[in-house]
Every structure is written in structure tokens, then in C-alpha cells.
N, C-alpha and C positions, 0 to 999 in steps of 0.2 A: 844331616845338620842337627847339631845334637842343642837342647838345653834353651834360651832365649836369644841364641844367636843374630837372629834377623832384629829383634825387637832393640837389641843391646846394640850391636854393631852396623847391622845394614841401614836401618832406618835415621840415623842422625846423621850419617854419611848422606845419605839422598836428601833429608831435608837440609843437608848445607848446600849441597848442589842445587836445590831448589830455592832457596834464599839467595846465594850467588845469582840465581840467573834472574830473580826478583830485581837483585840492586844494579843488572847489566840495563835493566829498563828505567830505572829513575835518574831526574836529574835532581838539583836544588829546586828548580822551579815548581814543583810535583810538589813539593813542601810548600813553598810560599800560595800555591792555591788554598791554601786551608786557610790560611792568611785573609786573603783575598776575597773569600767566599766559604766561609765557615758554616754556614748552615746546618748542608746535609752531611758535611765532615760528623759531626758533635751529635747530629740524630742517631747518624750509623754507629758511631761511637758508644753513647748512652745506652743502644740495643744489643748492643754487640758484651759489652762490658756488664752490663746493669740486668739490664731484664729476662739476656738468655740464661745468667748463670741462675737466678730466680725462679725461671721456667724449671732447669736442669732440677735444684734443689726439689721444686713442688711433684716433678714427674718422680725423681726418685723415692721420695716419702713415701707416694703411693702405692711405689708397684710393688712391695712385696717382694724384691729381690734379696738374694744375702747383700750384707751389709759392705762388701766387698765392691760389686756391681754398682750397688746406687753412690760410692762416691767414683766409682768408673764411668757411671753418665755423667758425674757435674765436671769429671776431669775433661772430657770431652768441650763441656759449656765452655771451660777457661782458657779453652786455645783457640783461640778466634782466626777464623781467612788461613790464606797461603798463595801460594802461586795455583792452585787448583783454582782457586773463587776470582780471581783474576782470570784464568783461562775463561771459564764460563760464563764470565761479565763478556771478557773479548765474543766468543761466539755468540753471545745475545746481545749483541749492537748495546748495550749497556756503558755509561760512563768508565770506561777505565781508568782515567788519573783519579776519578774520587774512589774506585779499588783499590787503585794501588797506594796511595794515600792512606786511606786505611789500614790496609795491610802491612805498611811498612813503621807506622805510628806505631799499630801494635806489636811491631814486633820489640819492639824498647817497652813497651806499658807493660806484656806479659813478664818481663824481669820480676815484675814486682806483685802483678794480678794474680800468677800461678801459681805461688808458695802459700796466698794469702787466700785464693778459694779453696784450693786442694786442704790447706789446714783447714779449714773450717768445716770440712766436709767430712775430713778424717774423723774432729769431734765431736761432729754429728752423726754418722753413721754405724761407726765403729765402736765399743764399750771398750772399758780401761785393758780387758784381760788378752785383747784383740787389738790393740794401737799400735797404730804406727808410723813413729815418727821419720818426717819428710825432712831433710839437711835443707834449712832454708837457703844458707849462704852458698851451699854447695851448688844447689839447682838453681839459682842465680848464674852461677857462672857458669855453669854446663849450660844453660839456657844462653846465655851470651856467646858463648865460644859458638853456640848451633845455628845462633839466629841470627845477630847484630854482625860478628866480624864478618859472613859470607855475604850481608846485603852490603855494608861499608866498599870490600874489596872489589864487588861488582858496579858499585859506583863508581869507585876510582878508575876503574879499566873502561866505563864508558866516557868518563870526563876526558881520560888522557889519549885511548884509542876507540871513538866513535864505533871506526867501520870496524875494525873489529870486536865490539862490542854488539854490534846489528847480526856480524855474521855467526858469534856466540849463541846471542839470543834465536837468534832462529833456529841453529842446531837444537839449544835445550828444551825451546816452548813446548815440544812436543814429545820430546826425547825424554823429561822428567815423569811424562806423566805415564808413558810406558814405564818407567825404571819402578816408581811409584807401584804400578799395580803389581808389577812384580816380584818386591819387596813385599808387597802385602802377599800376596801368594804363600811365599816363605811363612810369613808369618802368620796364617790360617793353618799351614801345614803344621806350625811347632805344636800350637796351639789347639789342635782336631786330633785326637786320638785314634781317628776314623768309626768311632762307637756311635748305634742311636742316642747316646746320652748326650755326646758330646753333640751333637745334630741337635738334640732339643733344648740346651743350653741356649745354642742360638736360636733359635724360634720362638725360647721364654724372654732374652732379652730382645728382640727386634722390637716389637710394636712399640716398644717405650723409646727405645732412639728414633725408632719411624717418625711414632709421635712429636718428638723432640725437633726434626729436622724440619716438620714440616709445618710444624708453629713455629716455628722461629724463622723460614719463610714469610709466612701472613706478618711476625710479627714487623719484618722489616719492613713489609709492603703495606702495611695499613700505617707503620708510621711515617713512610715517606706520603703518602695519598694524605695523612693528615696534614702535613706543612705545607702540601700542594705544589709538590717537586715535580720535576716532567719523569716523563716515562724511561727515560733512559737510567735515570736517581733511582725510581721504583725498583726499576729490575734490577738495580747494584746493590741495593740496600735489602733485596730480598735474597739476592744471594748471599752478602757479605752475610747479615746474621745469621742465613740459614745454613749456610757451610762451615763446620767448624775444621779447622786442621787434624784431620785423624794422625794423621802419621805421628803427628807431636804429643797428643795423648797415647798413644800406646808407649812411646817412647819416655816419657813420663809414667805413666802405670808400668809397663812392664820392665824398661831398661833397670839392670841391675845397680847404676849409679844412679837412680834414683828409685824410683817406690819398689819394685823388681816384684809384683804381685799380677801372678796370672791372672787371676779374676778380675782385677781390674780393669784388664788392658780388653775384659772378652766385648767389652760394650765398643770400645772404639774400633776392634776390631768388625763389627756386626755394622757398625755403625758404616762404615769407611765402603761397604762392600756396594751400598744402592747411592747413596745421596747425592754421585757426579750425576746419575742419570734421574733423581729427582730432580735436583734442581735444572738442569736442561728443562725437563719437562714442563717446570712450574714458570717457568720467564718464556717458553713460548705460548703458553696457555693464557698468560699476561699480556699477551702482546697481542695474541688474536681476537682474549676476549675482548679489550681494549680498542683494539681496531688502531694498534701503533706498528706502523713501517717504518722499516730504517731509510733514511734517503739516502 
């Protein structure tokens, strides 16, 4: 497998599939709860949107990575959820329509979030003789064709054929996140020279996405404990912010139709390798310390 091949081609392939089987799960009514009960929609929102991509900026300043890396953490920040942070909502007895709510809001907000943090980050990190400009219109609509038509189509298929929309979903809930890992596989392979150098690349980037993943955990759960959500909001709101969509930031850093910069994409790849099993661990650690059962 020669070149960016996984990063270019496999990986947007799998997150349409995995959008597709996002919009096999929503109806209209999923939307009009926001409506309804906007609360911890606009908290999760705000964190998600607002404070993580803030966090990503301030981590990156600091750490002293090249200048490649630290806009490869804030690209990470700008791709908020997916069907992963949905799954691990579902296993942790967690609100799911207000995940998927989330996840699906954003995936129309990032249209317009991800040309406009990724530029900013470009001229902040990177000097004139090293720029590099991002197609905003372009990643617009690559970002639409990857995200919005595949959640649309899988709504339509669950409005007009239900059961077979259940018997979809069920195949993919679990089937994407196999494909998912490996895809990433592929993509650790292009990306690992198999040299100690390229080994301590990732060991110099990890603490700072560690970092990254696991404040932006606290930061969801200390903002839902402040509005005084119940415990089910808590742990959705600490996964929503703390899970960003890896696969869409490598796809974005690395794919050739848009940034196509290896270095970029080395964060979200590092990033992509622990955080399903963070975050599991941090929403049962919530729940015991808590003393919350699912009934």
C-alpha cells in the first residue's frame, strides 16, 4: 500500500459509511428535542465548539512541537463526535438522542467550523515561507459529500423502510467500528517507517492529545455538573466533548484533496489509537464514583 492511500481513500469511504448508518438511527423527532429541551443541546454545543478548539490552541502553543503537529492537535479539536461517541454514550447507559443530536447538528456546523479553525491555526502556527493554504470552498463540499449526504440517505431509508433500517443498523453499530480500526491500522502502517524515530514521534506527540482528550472529558463533565444535568447528560457530555472524530482529522490533515501533510495527520493518528478506551473508562469511573446505576 503505497503513498496516503488509506488516509486519501479508505478513510472517507468508512466515515460515509459511518454517517450513513448515524442517519439510519435518526428521525425528525431527534431534531425537534433540541427544540424542546435545548439546555444541555447548547452546553454540549458551546464545549464542543468553543472551549475544545481553545483547549487544542493553548495545548498546542505550549508543547513545543513542529509547527506542523500543533495545527494537527487543533485539527483534531475541529472535528467534533461521530458515530464512535455515540457508541460509547450507548454503552455507558448515557443520553443518546442528546448524542446523536449533537452529532448530527454537527455534522452541518463543521461545513463551516473546519475551514475557519484549521485557517486560523494554519496562521498561527506556520510562518509565511511554510503556508499552507487550505481550499475553503473545496473542503466544504468534500466535507458535505462525506458527512451530510450519507446522514440524509440513511434517514431517508429509515423514514421509508423502518425494519430495514433496524436490520442495517444493527449490522453497522458494530461492523463500522471494526472497519474503523482497521483503516487506522492501514494508516499507522503508511505512516510508521517501522524506525525508533518514527516510535518516538509518537511518544513526543501523545501526552499532548492525552492531555487534550482527557480535559475535554472533565471539560464536558464539569460543564454539565455545573447546570445540574443528571447523570446520564454528564456522561454524554463528557464523552461528546472528549471524543473528537479521529478519522475526519486525518482525513482532513492527511488526504491529498485537502491539507495532504503527513505531519499533520501524526496527532490524530496518536490520538485515534487510546481515546475509545479512555473514554469507556472515564464514564464508568463517573458512574461508580457517583454511585449512578442504570435501571
Amino acid at each position: 500500500m503505497g503513498g496516503s492511500f488509506a488516509s486519501t481513500y479508505l478513510l472517507p469511504v468508512v466515515i460515509g459509511i459511518i454517517m450513513f448508518n448515524l442517519g439510519l438511527g435518526l428521525r425528525l423527532q431527534d431534531f425537534r428535542r433540541i427544540v424542546h429541551n435545548p439546555g444541555s443541546f447548547f452546553v454540549g454545543l458551546f464545549s464542543q465548539m468553543v472551549l475544545l478548539p481553545l483547549l487544542a490552541f493553548g495545548i498546542a502553543g505550549i508543547s513545543g512541537l513542529s509547527p506542523e503537529v500543533k495545527v494537527g492537535i487543533v485539527i483534531i479539536a475541529a472535528c467534533p463526535g461521530g458515530a464512535v461517541s455515540n457508541l460509547i454514550t450507548y454503552y455507558l447507559k448515557g443520553n443518546v438522542p442528546l448524542s446523536i443530536s449533537l452529532t448530527s447538528v454537527n455534522s452541518f456546523i463543521i461545513l463551516i467550523s473546519i475551514p475557519i479553525i484549521v485557517h486560523i491555526a494554519l496562521n498561527t502556527f506556520l510562518s509565511d515561507s511554510a503556508y499552507i493554504q487550505m481550499p475553503v470552498m473545496y473542503t466544504i463540499s468534500r466535507v458535505f459529500l462525506m458527512i451530510i449526504i450519507p446522514v440524509i440517505i440513511g434517514m431517508i431509508v429509515r423514514a421509508r423502510t423502518p425494519k430495514r433500517a433496524d436490520k442495517l443498523e444493527g449490522i453497522l453499530k458494530y461492523g463500522t467500528v471494526v472497519l474503523l480500526a482497521v483503516v487506522y491500522s492501514f494508516v499507522i502502517f503508511e505512516k510508521n517507517d517501522g524506525s525508533m524515530t518514527s516510535f518516538s514521534r509518537y511518544l513526543e506527540i501523545a501526552p499532548y492529545v492525552f492531555a487534550m482528550n482527557v480535559i475535554g472529558m472533565f471539560i464536558g463533565y464539569f460543564a454539565a455538573r455545573l447546570f445540574r444535568f443528571n447523570m446520564a447528560k454528564q456522561i454524554t457530555l463528557s464523552v461528546e466533548v472528549g471524543i473528537q472524530n479521529s478519522a475526519l482529522a486525518i482525513t482532513i490533515a492527511g488526504g491529498a484533496a485537502f491539507l495532504g501533510s503527513h505531519e499533520m495527520a501524526l496527532p490524530a493518528v496518536v490520538y485515534g489509537m487510546f481515546t475509545f478506551f479512555n473514554a469507556v473508562i472515564f464514564g464508568l469511573i463517573i458512574r461508580k464514583w457517583l454511585g449512578y446505576y442504570s435501571k
